[in-house]
TIBAVO-522829 format. One line per field, with one value per residue (C-alpha): residue number from 1; residue in three letters; x, y, z. Coordinates in steps of 0.5 Angstrom, whole numbers, plus 500, padded with zeros to 3 digits. Example, Ala and Ser with C-alpha at 12.3 -4.5 7.8 and 13.67 -1.06 7.14 Angstrom:
2
resi = c(1 2)
resn = c(ALA SER)
east = c(525 527)
north = c(491 498)
up = c(516 514)
***
This chain:
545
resi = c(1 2 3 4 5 6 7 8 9 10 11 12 13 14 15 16 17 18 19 20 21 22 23 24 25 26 27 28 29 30 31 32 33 34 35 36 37 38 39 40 41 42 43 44 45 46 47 48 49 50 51 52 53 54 55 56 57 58 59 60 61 62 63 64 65 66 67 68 69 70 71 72 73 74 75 76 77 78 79 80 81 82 83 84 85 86 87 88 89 90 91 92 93 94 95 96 97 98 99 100 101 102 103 104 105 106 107 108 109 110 111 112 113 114 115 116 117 118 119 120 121 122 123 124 125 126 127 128 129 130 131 132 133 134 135 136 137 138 139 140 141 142 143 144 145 146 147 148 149 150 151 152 153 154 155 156 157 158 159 160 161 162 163 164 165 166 167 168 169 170 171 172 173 174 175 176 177 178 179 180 181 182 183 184 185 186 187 188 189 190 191 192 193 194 195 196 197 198 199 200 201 202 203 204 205 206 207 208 209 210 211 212 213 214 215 216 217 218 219 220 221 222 223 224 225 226 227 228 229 230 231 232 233 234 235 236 237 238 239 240 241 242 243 244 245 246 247 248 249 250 251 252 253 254 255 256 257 258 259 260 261 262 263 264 265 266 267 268 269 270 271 272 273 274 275 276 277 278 279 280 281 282 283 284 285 286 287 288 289 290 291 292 293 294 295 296 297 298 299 300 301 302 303 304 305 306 307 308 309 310 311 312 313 314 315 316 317 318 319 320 321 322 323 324 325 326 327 328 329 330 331 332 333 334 335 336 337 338 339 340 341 342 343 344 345 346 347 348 349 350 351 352 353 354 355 356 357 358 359 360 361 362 363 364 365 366 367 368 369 370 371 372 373 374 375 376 377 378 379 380 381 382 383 384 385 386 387 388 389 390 391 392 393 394 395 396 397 398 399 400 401 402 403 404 405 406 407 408 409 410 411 412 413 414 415 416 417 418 419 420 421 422 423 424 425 426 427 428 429 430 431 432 433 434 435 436 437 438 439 440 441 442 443 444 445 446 447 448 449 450 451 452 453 454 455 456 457 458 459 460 461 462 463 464 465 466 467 468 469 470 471 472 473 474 475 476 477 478 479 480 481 482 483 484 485 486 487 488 489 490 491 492 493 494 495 496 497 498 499 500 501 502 503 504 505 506 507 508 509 510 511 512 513 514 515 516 517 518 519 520 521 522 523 524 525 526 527 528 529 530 531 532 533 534 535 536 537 538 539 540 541 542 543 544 545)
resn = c(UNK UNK UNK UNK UNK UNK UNK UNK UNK UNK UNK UNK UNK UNK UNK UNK UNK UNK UNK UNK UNK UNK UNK UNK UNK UNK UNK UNK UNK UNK UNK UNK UNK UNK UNK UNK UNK UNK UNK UNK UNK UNK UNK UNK UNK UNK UNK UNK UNK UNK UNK UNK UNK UNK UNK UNK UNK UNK UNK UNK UNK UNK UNK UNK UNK UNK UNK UNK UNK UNK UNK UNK UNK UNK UNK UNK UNK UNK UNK UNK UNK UNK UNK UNK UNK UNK UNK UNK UNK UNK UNK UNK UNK UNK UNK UNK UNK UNK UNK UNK UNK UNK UNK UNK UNK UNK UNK UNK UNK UNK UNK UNK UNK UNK UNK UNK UNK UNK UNK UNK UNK UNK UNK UNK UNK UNK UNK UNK UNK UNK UNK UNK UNK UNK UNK UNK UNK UNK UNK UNK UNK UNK UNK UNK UNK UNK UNK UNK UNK UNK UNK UNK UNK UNK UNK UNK UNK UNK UNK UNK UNK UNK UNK UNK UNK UNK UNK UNK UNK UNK UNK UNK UNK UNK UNK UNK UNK UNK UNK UNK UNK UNK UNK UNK UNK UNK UNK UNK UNK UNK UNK UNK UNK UNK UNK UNK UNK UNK UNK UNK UNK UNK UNK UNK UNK UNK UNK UNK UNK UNK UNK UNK UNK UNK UNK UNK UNK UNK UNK UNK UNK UNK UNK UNK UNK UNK UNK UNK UNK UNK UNK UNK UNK UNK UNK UNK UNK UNK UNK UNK UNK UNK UNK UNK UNK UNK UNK UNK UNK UNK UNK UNK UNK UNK UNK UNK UNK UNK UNK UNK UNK UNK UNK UNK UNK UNK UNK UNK UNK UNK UNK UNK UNK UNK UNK UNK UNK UNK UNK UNK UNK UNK UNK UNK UNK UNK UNK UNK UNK UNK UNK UNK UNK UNK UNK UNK UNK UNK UNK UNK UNK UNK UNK UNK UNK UNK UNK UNK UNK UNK UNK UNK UNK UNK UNK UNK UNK UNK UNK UNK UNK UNK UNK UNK UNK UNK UNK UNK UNK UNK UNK UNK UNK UNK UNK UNK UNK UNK UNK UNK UNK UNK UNK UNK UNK UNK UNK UNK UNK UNK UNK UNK UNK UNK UNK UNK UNK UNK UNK UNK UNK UNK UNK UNK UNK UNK UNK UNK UNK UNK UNK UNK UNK UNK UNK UNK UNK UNK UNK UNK UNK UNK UNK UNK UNK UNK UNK UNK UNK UNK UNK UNK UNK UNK UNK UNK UNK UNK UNK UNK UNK UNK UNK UNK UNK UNK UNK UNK UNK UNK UNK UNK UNK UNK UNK UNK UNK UNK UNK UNK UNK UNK UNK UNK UNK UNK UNK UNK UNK UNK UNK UNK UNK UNK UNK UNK UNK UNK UNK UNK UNK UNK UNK UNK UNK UNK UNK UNK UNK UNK UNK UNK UNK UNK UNK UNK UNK UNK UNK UNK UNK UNK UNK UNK UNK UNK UNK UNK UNK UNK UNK UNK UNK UNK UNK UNK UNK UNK UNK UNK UNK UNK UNK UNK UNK UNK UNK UNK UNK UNK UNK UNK UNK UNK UNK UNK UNK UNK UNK UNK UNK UNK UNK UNK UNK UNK UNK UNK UNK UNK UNK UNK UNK UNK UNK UNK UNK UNK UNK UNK UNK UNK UNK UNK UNK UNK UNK UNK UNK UNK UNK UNK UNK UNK UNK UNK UNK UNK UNK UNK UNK UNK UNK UNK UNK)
east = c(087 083 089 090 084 083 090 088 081 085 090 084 081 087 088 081 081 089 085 080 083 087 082 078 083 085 077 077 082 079 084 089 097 102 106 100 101 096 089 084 088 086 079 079 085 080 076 080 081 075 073 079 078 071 075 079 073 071 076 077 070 072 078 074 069 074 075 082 088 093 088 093 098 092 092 100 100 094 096 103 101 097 103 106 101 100 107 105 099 104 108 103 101 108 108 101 104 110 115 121 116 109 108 107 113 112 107 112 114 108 108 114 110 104 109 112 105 101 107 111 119 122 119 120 127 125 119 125 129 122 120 127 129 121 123 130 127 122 126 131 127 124 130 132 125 122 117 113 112 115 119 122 128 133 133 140 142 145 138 135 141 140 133 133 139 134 128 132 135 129 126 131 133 124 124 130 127 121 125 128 121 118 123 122 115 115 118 115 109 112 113 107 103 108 105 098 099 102 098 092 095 096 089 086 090 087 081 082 084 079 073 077 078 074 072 068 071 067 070 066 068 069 062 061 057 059 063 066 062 066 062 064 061 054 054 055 050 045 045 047 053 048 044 050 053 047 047 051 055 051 045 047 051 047 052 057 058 053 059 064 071 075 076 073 066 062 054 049 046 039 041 037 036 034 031 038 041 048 054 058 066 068 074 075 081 082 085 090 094 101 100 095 089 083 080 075 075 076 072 073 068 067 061 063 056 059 065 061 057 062 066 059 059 066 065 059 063 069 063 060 067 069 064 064 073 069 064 069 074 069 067 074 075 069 070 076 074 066 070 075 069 064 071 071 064 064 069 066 059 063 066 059 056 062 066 073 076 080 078 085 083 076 078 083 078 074 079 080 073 072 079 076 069 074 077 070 067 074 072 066 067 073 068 063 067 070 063 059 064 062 063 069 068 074 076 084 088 096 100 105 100 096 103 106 100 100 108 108 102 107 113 108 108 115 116 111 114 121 121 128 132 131 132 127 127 123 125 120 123 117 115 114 109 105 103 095 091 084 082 078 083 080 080 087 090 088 091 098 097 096 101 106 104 105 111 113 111 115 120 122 130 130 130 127 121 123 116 118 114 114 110 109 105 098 099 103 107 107 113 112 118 121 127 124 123 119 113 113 112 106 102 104 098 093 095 090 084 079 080 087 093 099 100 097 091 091 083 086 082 087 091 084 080 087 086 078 080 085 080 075 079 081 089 093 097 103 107 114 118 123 124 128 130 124 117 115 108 107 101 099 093 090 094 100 096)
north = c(468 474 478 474 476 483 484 482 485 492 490 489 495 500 497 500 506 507 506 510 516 517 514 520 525 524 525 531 534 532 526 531 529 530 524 520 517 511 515 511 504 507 505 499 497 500 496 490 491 492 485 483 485 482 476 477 478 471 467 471 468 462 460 462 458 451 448 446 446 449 454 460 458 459 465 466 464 467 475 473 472 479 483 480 481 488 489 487 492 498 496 496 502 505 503 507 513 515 509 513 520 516 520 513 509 511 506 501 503 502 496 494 498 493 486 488 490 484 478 481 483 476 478 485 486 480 484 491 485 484 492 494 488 489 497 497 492 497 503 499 496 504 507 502 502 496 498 503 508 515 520 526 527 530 524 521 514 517 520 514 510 515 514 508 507 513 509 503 506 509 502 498 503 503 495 497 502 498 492 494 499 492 489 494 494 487 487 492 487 482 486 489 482 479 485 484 477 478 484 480 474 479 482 475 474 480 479 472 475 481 475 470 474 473 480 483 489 494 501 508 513 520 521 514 511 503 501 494 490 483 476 476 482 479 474 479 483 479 484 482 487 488 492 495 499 502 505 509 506 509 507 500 501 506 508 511 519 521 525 519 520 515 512 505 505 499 498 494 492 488 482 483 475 473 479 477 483 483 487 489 493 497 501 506 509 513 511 516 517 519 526 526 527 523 518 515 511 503 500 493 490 483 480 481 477 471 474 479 473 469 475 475 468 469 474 471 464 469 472 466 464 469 469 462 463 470 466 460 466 468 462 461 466 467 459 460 466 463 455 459 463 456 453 458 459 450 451 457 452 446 452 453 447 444 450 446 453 457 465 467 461 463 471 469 464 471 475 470 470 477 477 473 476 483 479 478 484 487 481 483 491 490 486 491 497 493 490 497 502 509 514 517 525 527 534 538 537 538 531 533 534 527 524 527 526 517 517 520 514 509 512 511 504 502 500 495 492 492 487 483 489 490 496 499 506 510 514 520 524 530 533 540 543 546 538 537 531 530 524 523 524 519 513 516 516 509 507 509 506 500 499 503 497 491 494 494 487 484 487 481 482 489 494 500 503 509 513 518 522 524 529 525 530 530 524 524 517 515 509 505 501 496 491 485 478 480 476 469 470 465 470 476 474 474 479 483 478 479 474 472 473 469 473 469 473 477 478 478 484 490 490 489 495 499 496 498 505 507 505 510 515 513 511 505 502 497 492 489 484 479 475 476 483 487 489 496 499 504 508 513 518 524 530 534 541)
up = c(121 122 121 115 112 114 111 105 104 105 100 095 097 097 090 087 091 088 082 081 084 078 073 076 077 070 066 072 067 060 059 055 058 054 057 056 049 051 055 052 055 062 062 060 066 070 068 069 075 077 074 077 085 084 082 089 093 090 091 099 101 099 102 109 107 106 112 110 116 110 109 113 108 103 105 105 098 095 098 095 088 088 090 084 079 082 080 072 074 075 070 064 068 067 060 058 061 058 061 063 063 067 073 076 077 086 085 086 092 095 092 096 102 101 101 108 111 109 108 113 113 109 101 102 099 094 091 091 087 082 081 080 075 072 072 069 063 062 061 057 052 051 050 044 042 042 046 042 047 045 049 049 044 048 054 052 055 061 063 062 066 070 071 073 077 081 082 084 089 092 091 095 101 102 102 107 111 111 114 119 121 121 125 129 129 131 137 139 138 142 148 148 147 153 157 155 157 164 165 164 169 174 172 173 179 182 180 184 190 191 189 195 200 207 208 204 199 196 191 191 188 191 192 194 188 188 183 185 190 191 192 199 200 196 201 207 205 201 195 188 185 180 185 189 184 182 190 195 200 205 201 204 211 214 220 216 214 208 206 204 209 212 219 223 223 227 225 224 218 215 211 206 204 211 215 220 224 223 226 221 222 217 215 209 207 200 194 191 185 184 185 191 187 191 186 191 197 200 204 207 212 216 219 226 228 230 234 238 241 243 245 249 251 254 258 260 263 265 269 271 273 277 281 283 285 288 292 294 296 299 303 305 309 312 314 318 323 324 325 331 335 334 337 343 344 345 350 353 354 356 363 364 365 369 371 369 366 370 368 365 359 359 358 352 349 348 347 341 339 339 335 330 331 329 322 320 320 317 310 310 309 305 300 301 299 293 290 292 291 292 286 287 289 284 286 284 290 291 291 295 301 300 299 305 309 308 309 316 317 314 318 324 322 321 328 328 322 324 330 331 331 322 319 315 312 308 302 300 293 295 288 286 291 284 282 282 281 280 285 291 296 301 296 293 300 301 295 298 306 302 297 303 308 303 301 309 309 305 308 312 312 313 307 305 301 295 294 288 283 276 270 265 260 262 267 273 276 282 284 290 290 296 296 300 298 292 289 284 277 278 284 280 275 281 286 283 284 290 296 292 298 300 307 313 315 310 306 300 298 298 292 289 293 290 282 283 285 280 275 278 277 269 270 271 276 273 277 276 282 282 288 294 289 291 288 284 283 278 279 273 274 270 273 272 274)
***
């Protein structure tokens, strides 16, 4: 209905001001034109027509006043008899001014202009029908002088055919253009209303995910003026949005640039609702247009609080865990030893008192003790040097030379392995003599006598054990790979666990001493095997040299 209203309002105003532009552009030349047999008229219909918008005026208010449900249609037909009477108006017009001769018959073209623009498209070719009937009626009616309005004595009755064919051409091809551009229009109206509803859908839609999302999210411009603060954001950080978009991003997170740029950035800051400490993750990325012109920055956040301090209480009970399974490791291995030597020193105690062993068992039962007494203290250096571990003394040094070095070791080694005429070979591709690595050379060695000696272990068919080299960038890989009996899926999980083995007088530590020491020296150490098919360790340290 507002639309309704405003459309009529300018119809009457457009009538007044169409009106009393010619009144006064008439006075402005002294009210003498030849055409205008009837001058003194156009006062008084100006006259009229200010009494008659006045009346307009009236009857508009009251037809907003009445609460009608048929007040739209009210309005349809009200807007509908102004344009008809403004027909009689222009005819009237017409008729003051010289008929045939008047300067003012284009008025009814924007009669029919004024009919499309407030009715819409269905009057338009009716109201073209009425002025043209009206018009020609004029027209005809001067020529045989039954309207008393003179006109030039050399316009014959082709001219005024003429004339009137002319005008209503002109009046029907406008109610024609006009239709069609209203039909157009309207379209264009329908697709435009379509899309503001759908892009208000998506708008609000948007509005509901950024208002939704768990994370907070925050938009700045390119200097890092906050102009959207969304609600988890609020809660996040106990300041209003209110507040926020008055403030910089580094106003509120103090451990990002002051400069705004883009990346991870993980701080704390101080609820402001609650004094709280809060641990905060951060990520901004820029926000761009088409052409790769920066239009500011995103920023999305999380409260990491809750998570550090599970992450914390997990690796405290992992912690507590691994000391425990350490402890009872621990325990075991120290059990079995200390059980045979308490055994051999009973036996050796029950000799003295009755003198019943012979002297061959009472040297074996301490050659026994001693052994045992041996294999303790071996568990209790391998724990010391894997639970106190000396800083490594890194130093450049050839791996070829360190390579070379543990090989002949382990070729030294071979026949205590190869028992029962096995056969167990060992294959070493020697790298470039110009290969160096940063490593501690004793601790490094040790890494290889361990891996190497594993791998002749379970070499218990027979096989053998590839030793190879190779430059991967800035880190060079060193493959220890054997054919024996391989290891099971579930044990390959714990091979790295201290006091965790599955060879017989083994301690358990020596995969876990080489784990230690790989770490130190900030590389990596892979493992891959297959039961009865063989296993192969992949040693990655920092080199290349």
């Amino acid at each position: 209905m507002f639309v309704e209203i405003r459309k009529i309002r300018a119809l009457i105003l457009l009538r007044v001001g169409i009106t009393y532009l010619l009144l006064a552009s008439f006075f402005l030349y002294g009210g003498k034109f030849a055409v205008f047999p009837y001058p003194d008229l156009l006062s008084n219909l100006a006259v009229f027509i200010f009494i008659l918008t006045i009346l307009y005026l009236l009857v508009l208010k009251r037809l907003q006043k009445t609460p009608d449900p048929k007040t739209t249609g009210r309005f349809h037909l009200f807007t509908y008899f102004q344009i008809v009477f403004d027909s009689f108006i222009i005819f009237f017009l017409i008729i003051i001014t010289g008929g045939i001769d008047s300067w003012f018959s284009f008025l009814l073209l924007v009669n029919v202009i004024s009919a499309g623009v407030t009715l819409g498209r269905a009057p338009i070719m009716i109201m073209a029908s009425l002025n043209s009937i009206g018009y020609g009626t004029v027209i005809v009616l001067q020529f045989y002088r039954i309207l008393k309005v003179p006109y030039s004595v050399t316009l014959i009755g082709q001219d005024f055919f003429y004339n009137i064919f002319a005008n209503m051409t002109a009046l029907f091809l406008t109610a024609y253009l006009s239709r069609h551009l209203l039909i157009r229009l309207e379209k264009t109206s329908s697709t435009l209303k379509q899309a503001e509803s759908n892009f208000q859908d998506l708008y609000s839609f948007h509005q509901e995910v950024i208002e939704n999302i768990p994370a907070g999210l925050i938009y700045t411009d390119k200097d890092g003026k906050i102009m959207l603060f969304n609600r988890p954001a609020e809660k996040i950080t106990g300041i209003s949005r209110e507040t926020a978009t008055d403030r910089t991003l580094y106003d509120i997170f103090k451990f990002v640039p002051v400069q705004m740029d883009t990346g991870i950035f993980k701080g704390t800051i101080t609820d402001y609702t609650d004094d709280s400490e809060k641990i905060i993750e951060m990520k901004i990325s820029t926000h761009t247009n088409n052409s790769g012109q920066l239009l500011g920055f995103v920023t999305a956040f999380e409260d990491q609080t809750r998570i550090t301090e599970l992450q914390r209480d997990m690796k405290e009970k992992e912690k507590l865990a691994a000391i425990g399974e350490l402890s009872a490791n621990i325990a075991h291995e120290i059990r079995n030893p200390l059980a045979a030597l308490r055994t051999s020193i009973e036996m050796l105690r029950e000799d003295s008192l009755s003198g019943t062993l012979k002297p061959e068992r009472t040297t074996r039962i301490m050659d026994i003790a001693i052994k045992e007494m041996d294999r303790l203290n071996k568990i209790i250096t391998d724990f010391l040097i894997y639970s106190s571990p000396k800083p490594p003394n890194l130093t450049s040094v050839y791996l070829n030379r360190v390579l070379r070095e543990s090989v002949d070791m382990l070729r030294t080694s071979v026949i205590t392995y190869a028992e029962g005429g096995r056969h167990i070979s060992i294959n070493y591709d020697e790298p470039e003599s110009s290969l160096m690595i940063h490593c501690d050379e004793d601790k490094i060695k040790q890494v290889f006598l361990n891996l190497g000696i594993n791998a002749l272990q379970s070499l218990t068919e027979g096989g053998g054990l590839s030793i190879s080299v190779k430059r991967l960038g800035d880190f060079v890989k060193i493959t220890f790979s054997d054919t024996g009996t391989g290891i099971d899926s579930d044990v390959l999980k714990k091979i790295f666990y201290p006091f965790y083995t599955t060879k017989r007088g083994g301690s358990g530590l020596g995969l876990a001493i080489v784990y230690r020491i790989i770490e130190e020296h900030s590389g990596k150490i892979k493992v891959v095997s297959f039961p009865q098919k063989g296993t192969t360790f992949d040693i990655f340290l920092p080199g290349g040299g």
